[in-house]
N, C-alpha and C positions, 0 to 999 in steps of 0.2 A: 504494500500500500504506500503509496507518496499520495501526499496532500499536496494540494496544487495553489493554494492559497490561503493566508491568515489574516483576518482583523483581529487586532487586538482586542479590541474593545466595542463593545456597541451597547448601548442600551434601548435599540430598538428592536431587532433581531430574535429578542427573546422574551417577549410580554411577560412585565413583571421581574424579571432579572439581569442583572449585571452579566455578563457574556461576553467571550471570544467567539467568533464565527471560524468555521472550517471548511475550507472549498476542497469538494475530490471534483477531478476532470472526468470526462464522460455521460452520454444521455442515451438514451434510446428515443427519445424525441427529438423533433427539429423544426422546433414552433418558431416560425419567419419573427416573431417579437423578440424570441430572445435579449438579454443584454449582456449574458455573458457568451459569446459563439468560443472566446476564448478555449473558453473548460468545457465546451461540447467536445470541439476537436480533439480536445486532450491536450492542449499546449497553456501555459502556463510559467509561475513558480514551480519547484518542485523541495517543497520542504522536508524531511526525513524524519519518521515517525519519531524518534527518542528525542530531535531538537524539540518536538512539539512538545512532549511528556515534559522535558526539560522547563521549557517555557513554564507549563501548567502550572507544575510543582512552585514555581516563584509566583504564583498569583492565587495560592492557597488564601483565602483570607479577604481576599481582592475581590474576586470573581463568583458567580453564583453558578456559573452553568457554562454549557459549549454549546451553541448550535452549529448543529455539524448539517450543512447544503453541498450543491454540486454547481452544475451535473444532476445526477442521478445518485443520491448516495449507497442508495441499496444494490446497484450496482458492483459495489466493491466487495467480494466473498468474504473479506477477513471484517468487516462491518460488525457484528456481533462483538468479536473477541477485543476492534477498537473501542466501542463505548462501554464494553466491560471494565476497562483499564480505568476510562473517564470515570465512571460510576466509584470505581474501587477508590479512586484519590477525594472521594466527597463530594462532586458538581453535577447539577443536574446534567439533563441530554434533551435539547430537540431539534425533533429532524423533519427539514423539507422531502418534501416528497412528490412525485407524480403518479403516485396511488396504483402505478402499473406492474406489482410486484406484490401483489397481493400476503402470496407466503411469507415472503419476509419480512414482512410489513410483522403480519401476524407475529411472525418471529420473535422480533427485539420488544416489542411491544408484551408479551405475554410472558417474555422471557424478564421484564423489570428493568430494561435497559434503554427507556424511553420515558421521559417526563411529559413530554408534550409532542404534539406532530401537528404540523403545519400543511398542509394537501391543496396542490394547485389543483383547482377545475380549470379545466382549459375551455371549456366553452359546454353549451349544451350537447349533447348526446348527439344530435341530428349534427353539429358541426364542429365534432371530436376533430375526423381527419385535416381538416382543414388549419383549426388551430394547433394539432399537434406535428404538421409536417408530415405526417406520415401514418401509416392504419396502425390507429391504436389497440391495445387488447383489455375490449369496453368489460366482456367480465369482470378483468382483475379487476379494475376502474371501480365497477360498481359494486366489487365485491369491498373494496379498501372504504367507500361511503359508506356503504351499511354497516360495519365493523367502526368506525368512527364512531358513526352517530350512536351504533350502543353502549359508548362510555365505557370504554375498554381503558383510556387515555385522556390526557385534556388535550383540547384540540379547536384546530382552526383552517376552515374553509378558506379557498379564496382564489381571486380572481384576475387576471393582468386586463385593464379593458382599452384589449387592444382596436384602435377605431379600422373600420377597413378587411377584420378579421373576424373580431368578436361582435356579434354585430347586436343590436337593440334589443332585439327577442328572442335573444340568443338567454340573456340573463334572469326575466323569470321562471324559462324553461331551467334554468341551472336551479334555481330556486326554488321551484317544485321539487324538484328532483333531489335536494336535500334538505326538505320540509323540516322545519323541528331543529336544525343546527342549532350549536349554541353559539355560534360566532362566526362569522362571514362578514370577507371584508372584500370588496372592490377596489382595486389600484389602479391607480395613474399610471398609464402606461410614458416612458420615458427614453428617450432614443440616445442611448450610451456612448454610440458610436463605435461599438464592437457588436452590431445585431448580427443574429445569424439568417435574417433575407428581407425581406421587404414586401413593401403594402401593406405597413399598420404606423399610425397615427396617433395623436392623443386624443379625447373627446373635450368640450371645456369643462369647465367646472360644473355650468349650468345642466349640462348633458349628463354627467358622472351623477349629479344629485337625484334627474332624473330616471338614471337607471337605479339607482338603490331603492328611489320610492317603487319601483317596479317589482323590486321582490318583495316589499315590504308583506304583504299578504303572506307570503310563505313563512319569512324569516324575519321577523320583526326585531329582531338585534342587528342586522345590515349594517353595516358603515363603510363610508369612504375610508382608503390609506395613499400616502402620498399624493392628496392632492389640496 
């Protein structure tokens, strides 16, 4: 395992805690919004598992947790035995994800090696392939939302609203479809300049607000992020 990227510090990253962020390279998506294409490719930093351990260990005290993103995290096979180690030194874990990994989702998560998970919807069901680049695999997908929503984990929905991609009625369909969430959030989508393709856009503010009020029937906890 090489980690491909470190923040040190965030306190957004991790609702509720102090946190370092950790980037693995690699996806099995290839959603045109992306804003890291960087760490899809696999190219990158490449940091060496014991400097990171290293690190950790100086910010005992300091830090409350790791959110460990990609990429794809669940991608990485030795992923279990990584946030084992995190766990074992005292910080919490959560982990983004694209819910297309069903088992191992299940995995870390039942295994106690997961505080929280954060689950991108990439769009509605009707316009998966679209926003993920490529034919997604919707069981796993729908299998990682039902397994959420039964409170297995603390957890959070959410959404990149990419204009051009994800489109208006794309989102209370997303919304129905995970009725009952306890937290979904819609973001601002934002052109990094490392996207991995093109034809997506921001919406304005006024647009963003009216898409939230859109799911509000479903998910009346909805909110805007990064806008």
């Amino acid at each position: 395992m090489i980690i491909s990227g470190l923040q040190k510090l965030t306190l957004l990253d991790f609702p509720g805690r102090t946190a370092c962020t950790v980037f693995f390279s690699g996806c099995n998506f290839r959603c045109p919004f992306c804003h890291n294409a960087s760490l899809v490719h696999g190219s990158g930093d490449q940091i060496e598992l014991e400097d990171f351990f290293t690190f950790l260990r100086g910010r005992k005290g300091i830090l409350d947790g790791v959110a460990v993103t990609g990429g794809e995290p669940l991608l990485q096979p030795q992923l279990p035995v990584f946030l084992e180690r995190i766990r074992e030194m005292g910080f919490q874990v959560k982990l983004d994800t694209n819910g297309s990994f069903f088992d191992r989702l299940q995995e870390v998560v039942a295994a106690g090696l997961v505080d929280y998970v954060a689950m991108d919807i990439k769009s509605s069901r009707e316009g998966y392939a679209q926003a993920a680049g490529c034919k997604a695999d919707m069981d796993s997908i729908c299998k990682s939302v039902a397994y959420l929503l039964e409170g297995h984990v603390e957890y959070e929905f959410r959404t990149t609203a990419a204009k051009g991609i994800v489109n208006p009625q794309d989102f209370p369909r997303i919304a129905k479809w995970i009725q009952g969430a306890k937290r979904y959030f819609i973001q601002g989508f934002v052109d990094s300049g490392d996207l991995l393709g093109t034809g997506a856009s921001a919406y304005s503010k006024e647009e963003m607000e009216a898409l939230r009020k859109s799911v509000l029937p479903y998910v009346p906890s909805a909110a805007l992020r990064g806008v």
